[in-house]
C-alpha positions as CSV (number, residue, x, y, z in Angstrom):
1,X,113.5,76.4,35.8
2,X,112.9,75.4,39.5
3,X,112.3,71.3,40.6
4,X,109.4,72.5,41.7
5,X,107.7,73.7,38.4
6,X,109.8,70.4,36.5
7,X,107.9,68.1,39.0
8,X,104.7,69.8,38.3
9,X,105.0,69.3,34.6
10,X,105.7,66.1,34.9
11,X,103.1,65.6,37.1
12,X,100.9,66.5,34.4
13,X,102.2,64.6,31.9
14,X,101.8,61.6,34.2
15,X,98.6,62.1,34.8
16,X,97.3,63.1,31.0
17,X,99.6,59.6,30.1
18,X,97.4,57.5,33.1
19,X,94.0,59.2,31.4
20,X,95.1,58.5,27.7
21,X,96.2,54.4,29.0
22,X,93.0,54.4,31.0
23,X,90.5,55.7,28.6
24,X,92.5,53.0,25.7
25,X,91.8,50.3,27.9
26,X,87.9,51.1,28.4
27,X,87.6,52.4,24.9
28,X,86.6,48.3,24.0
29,X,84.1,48.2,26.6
30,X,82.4,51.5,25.5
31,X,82.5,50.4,22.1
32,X,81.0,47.4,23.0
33,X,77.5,49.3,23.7
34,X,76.9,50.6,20.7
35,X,78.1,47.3,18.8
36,X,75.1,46.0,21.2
37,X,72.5,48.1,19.7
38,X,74.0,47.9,16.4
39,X,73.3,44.1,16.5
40,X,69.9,44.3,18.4
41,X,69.0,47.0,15.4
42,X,69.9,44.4,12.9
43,X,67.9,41.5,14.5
44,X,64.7,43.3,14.7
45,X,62.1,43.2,11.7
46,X,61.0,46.6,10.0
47,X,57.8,46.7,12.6
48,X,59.6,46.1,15.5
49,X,62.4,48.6,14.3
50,X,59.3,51.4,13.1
51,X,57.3,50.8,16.0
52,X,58.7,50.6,19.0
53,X,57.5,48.7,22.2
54,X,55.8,51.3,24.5
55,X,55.8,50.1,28.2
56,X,52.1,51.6,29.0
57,X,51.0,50.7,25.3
58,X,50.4,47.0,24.8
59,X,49.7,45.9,21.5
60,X,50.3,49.6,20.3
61,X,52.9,48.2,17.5
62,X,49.9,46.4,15.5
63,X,47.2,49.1,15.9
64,X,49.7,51.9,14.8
65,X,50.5,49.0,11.8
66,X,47.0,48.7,10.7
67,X,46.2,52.5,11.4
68,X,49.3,53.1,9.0
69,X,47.8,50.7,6.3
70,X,44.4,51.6,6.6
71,X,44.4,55.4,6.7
72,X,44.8,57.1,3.2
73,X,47.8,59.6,2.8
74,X,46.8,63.0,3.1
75,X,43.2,62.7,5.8
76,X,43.1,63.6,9.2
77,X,42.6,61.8,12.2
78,X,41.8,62.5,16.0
79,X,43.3,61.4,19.6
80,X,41.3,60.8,22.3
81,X,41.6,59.7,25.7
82,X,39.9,57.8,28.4
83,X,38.9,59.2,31.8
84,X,41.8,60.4,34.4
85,X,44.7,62.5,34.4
86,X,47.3,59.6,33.6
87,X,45.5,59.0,30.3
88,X,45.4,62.1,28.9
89,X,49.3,62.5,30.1
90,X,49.5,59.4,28.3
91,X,47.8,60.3,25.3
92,X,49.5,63.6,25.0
93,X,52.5,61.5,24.2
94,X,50.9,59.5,22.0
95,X,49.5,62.0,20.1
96,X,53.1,63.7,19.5
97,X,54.5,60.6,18.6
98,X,51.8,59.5,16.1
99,X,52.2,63.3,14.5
100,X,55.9,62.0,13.2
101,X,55.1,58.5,12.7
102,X,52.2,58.9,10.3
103,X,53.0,61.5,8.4
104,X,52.0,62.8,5.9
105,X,48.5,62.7,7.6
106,X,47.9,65.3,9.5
107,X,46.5,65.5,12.9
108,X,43.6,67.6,14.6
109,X,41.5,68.5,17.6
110,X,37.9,68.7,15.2
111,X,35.1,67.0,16.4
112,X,33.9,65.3,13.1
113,X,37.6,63.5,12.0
114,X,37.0,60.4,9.8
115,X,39.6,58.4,11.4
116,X,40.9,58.4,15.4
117,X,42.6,56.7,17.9
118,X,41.3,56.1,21.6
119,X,43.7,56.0,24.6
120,X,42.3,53.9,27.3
121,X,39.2,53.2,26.2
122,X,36.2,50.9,25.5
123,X,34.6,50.3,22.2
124,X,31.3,51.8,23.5
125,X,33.1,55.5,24.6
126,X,33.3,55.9,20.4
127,X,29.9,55.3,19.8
128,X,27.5,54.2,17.4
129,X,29.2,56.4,14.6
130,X,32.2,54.9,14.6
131,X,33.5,51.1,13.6
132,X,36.3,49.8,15.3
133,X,39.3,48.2,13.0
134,X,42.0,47.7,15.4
135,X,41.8,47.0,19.0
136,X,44.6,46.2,20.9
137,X,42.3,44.6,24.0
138,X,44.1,46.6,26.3
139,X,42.2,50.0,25.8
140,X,43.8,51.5,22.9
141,X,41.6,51.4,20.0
142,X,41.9,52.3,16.3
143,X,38.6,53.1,14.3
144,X,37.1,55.2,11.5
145,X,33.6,57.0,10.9
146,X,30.9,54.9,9.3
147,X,30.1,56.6,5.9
């Protein structure tokens, strides 16, 4: 075997040994992150662990709360949006993850749903036919038909 292909080995070997040593020493630090979250996880209650603060939903966590305890397993319910393309963007996202969150009611596009949410609106956009039970003052409303 020539010095040549000897020192290229080794070459290797030193370089796969500086990784190995390298990687060991950061493996604490990368660890470390996911301790982080693990401990974060832990601290939080079961609403702030079920749902999640959204940045462009304030006061989402309580609505999707009351909407959960309110609305009987097994109904549907509607999503509806405010004016503009940023809230239906918006609430195209929230109607994707309300689909897994409050399952096993079922979602749909019908006009005459008993139950809906609003994205970025008032009270008075539902109308007359509808009572408002949860409003998170911010334009994102939770409310059911009147009987």
């Amino acid at each position: 075997m020539s010095a040549s292909k000897v020192a290229a080995r080794l070459g290797v070997v030193a370089c796969v040994a500086a990784g190995c040593l390298l990687a060991a020493g950061r493996l604490d630090d990368a660890v470390a992150v996911f301790d982080f979250r693990a401990d974060a996880n832990a601290a939080a209650t079961f609403n702030e662990r079920t749902y999640p603060d959204i940045e462009w939903l304030p006061g989402g966590a309580r609505i999707m709360e009351d909407a959960r305890l309110w609305m009987p397993e097994g109904t549907r319910y509607g999503v509806i949006h405010g004016p503009g393309p940023i809230a239906a963007r918006r609430a195209s996202s929230l109607r994707y993850f309300l689909l897994v969150l409050l399952l096993p009611r079922s979602q749909t596009q019908l006009e005459s749903v008993p139950w809906v949410f609003c994205y970025d609106c008032a009270p008075s956009m539902l109308g007359p036919e509808f009572e408002v039970l949860s409003d998170s003052g911010q334009g994102f409303l939770f409310a059911r038909r009147r009987p």
